[in-house]
N, C-alpha and C positions, 0 to 999 in steps of 0.2 A: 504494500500500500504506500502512496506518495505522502512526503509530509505536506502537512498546510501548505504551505507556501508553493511548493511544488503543483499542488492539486490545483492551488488556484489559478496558478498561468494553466494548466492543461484544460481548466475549466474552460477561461477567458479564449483560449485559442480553438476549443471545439464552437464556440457561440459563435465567434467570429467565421468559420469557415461554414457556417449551414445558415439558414434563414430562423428555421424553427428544430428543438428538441425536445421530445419528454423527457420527462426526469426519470424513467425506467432506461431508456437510451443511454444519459449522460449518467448515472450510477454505472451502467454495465460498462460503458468507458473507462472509469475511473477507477473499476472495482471499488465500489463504497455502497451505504446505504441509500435509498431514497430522502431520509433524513439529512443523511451529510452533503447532499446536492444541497437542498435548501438552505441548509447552514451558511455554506460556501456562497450562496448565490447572497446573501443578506451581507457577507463579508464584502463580496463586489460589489454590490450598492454602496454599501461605505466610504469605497474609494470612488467611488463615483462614477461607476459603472452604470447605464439605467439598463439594469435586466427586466424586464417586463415577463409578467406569468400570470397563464389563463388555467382557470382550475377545472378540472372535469377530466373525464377520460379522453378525451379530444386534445384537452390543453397539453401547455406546456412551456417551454424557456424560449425567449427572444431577445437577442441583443441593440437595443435602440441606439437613437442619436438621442444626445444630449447636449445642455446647453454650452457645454464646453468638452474640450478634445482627449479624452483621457489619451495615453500609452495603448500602442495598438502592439499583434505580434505579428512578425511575418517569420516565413519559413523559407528558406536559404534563397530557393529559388527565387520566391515573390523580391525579397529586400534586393536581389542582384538586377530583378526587373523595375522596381523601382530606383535603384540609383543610376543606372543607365538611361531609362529614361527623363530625368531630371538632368542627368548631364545634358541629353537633346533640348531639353526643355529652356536650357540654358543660354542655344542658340535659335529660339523660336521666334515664332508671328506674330505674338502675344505681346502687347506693350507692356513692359514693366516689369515682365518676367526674369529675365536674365537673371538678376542680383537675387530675388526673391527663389529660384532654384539654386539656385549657386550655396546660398543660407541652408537650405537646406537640405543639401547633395554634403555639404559640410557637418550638418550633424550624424547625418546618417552612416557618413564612414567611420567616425568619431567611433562609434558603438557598435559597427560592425567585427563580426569576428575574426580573426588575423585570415583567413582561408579566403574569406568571402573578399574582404577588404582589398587580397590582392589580384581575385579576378576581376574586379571592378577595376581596376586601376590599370591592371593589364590591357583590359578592354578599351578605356581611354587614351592609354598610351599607341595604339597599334590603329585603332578603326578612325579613319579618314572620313570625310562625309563632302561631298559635291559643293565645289562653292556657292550662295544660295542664288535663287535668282532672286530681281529687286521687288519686294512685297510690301505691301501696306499694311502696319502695326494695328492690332487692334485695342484697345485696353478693355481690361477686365472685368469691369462692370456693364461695359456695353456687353459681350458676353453673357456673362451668368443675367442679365435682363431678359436677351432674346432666348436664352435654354430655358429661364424661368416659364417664359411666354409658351416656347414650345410643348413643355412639360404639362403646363396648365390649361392649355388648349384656349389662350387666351388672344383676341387680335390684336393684332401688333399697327401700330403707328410712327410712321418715319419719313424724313425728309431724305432725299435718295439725288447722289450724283451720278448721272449715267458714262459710260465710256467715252461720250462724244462732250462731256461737260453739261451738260443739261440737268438741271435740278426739276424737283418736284418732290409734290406729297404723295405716300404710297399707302393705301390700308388693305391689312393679309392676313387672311389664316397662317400664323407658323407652322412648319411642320417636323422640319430637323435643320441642326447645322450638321455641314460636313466640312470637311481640312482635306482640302485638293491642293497640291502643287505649291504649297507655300504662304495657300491663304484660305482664308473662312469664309465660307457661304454659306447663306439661308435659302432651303426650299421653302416658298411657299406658294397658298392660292392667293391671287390678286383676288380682290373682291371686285375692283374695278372694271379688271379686264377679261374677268372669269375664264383666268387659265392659270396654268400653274407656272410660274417664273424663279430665278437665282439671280439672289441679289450678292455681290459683295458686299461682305459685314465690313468691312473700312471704309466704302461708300455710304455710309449709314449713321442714320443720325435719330436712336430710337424718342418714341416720347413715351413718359409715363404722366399720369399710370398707364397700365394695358387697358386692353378694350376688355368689351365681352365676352363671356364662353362662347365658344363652336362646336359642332359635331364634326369631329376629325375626319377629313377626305385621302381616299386612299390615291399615291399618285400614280402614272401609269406603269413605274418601274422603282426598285429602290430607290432612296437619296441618293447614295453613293455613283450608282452608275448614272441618273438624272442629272445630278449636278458636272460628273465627270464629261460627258456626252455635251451639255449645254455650253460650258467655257471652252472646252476643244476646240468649236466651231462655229457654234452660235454668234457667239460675239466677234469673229471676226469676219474680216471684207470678201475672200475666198476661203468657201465652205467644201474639204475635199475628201471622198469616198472612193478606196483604192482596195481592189483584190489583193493580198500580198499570197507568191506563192510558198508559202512556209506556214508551220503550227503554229499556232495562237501564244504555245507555252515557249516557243525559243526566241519570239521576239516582245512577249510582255513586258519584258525590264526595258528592253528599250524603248517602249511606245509608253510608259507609266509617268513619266516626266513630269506631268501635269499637264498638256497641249493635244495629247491624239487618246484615243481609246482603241483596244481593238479586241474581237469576237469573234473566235469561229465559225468559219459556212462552209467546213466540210475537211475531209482529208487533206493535211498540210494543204491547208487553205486558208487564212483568217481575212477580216473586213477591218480595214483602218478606218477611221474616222477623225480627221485634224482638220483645224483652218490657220487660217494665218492671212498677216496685212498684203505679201507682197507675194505673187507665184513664186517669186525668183527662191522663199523661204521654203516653201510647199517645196520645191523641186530638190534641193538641197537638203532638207531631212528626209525624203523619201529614199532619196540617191544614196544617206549615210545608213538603211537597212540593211545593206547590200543581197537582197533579193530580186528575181522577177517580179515585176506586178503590170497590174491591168488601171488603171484611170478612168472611175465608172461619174466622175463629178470632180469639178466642174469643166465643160469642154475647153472653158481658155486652159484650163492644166496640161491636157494633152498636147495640144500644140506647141504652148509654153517648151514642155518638155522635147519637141521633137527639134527645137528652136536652139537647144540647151544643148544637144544629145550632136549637132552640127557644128557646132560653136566648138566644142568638145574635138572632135573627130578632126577638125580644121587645125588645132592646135594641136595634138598629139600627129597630125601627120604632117608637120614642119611644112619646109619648101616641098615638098616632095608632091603634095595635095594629100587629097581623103579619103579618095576614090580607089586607094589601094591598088595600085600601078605602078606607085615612084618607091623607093628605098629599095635594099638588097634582093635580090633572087635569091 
């Protein structure tokens, strides 16, 4: 049997790891009585734990929030996943964050165990991460506003700058944020324009309070790929749809950037989907897949490309021309 002290971190860390427990459950964990679960559990309250407990044969143990943060426990894995991502966090999107993970990526080695402490470190020593590209900060109560909003299915009100500078007032069912490419965006339904739109949360200038309850609308596709699919192409001047001939899974990392999407349609076969301001961009990251593909949108691309692909051929065959005649036999 564990002593007190013992029992009660194994307590606190089975609550933490499950939603709900009975106290027949967490006795047979602990090897104790039913009695000594309740003991322990009034022990936790003490420290200000709020264990909440429903009585009946149904009931049983539940670990709340409270109005302040006690001591949490993680297990080796979790605390390496949390101080690694706090390292990330420490070069985020998020206004004001930096110093604010930093502080706390600090205590958490602090107290970590000499094993963990030096994978962590190893990890920061050795893993490189892509310079970023240039993104608009968001700060962190505009944030936890619009999650608020989402969360409560409440409408949201904002003055909104669009890509071309254009302001206006916008009012939306929220419905999720998502973190594409470097920056945050909100799906929602325009009530306005009764369709469902993404806005850039750094374009965004929310008002409180929230509006209304809503009855949450389902959109035609997850957030994620909704949102991903919308800024690939939506927002830009050429919107381009390209067969690539290769699996979906050998060229994902390359197409995840934050600017193309792409879905298999069929044996080493996927569908791109990117846009971009200028062809001359389109031609140039298609060109760096190094795969066949087919140019199903927009028709100035093809051309564009066959424009690119001469230009090309002109200069890789010197004086000689391109027609494949002039240099060596």
């Amino acid at each position: 049997m564990l002593e007190t002290s013992a029992r009660l971190l194994r307590l606190l860390s089975l609550l933490q790891s499950r939603r709900d427990w009975t106290g027949p459950e967490l006795a047979e964990r602990l090897e104790v009585t039913a009695r000594t679960v309740r003991r322990d559990v009034e022990r936790l309250r003490a420290l200000g734990y709020p264990v909440h407990a429903t009585p009946g044969t149904a009931g049983g143990y539940r670990l709340g929030a409270g109005a302040a943060l006690p001591p949490l426990l993680l297990d080796d894995e979790e605390a390496i996943a949390v101080a690694l991502c706090l390292r990330t966090g420490a070069g985020g999107s998020v206004e004001g964050i930096e110093e604010t993970s930093l502080r706390a990526l600090a205590k958490l080695e602090q107290v970590l165990p000499s094993r963990l402490r030096h994978r962590v470190q190893a990890m920061g020593a050795v893993a490189v991460s892509r310079p970023p590209a240039p993104a608009g900060t968001v700060a962190p109560d505009v944030l936890a506003l619009i999650g608020a909003a989402c969360r409560d299915r409440e409408r949201l009100r904002f003055d909104y700058l669009t890509h071309d500078g254009t302001a206006g007032r916008r009012s939306v069912e929220p419905h999720s944020l998502v973190h594409h490419g470097r920056r945050w965006y909100l799906l929602a339904w325009d009530t306005d324009r009764q369709d469902w739109r993404t806005f850039r949360v750094d374009r965004m200038d929310p008002k409180a309070p929230t509006g209304p309850r809503f009855t949450p609308r389902r959109p035609p596709m997850d957030a994620a790929s909704y949102v991903a699919r919308g800024v690939t192409s939506r927002a830009y001047r050429h919107q381009a749809v390209v067969t690539l001939h290769a699996s979906a899974e050998s060229l994902a990392e390359r197409a995840s950037w934050g600017f193309a999407t792409i879905e298999a349609s069929g044996p080493d076969r996927c569908l791109l989907r990117t846009g971009a301001e200028y062809l001359d961009v389109l031609a140039l990251y298609i060109g760096t897949l190094g795969v066949d593909f087919e140019v199903h949108e927009p028709p100035e691309l093809a051309a564009h490309l066959r424009d690119v692909a001469a230009r090309l051929a002109r200069g890789a065959g010197g004086a000689d021309g391109a027609d494949g005649t002039g240099g060596d036999a």
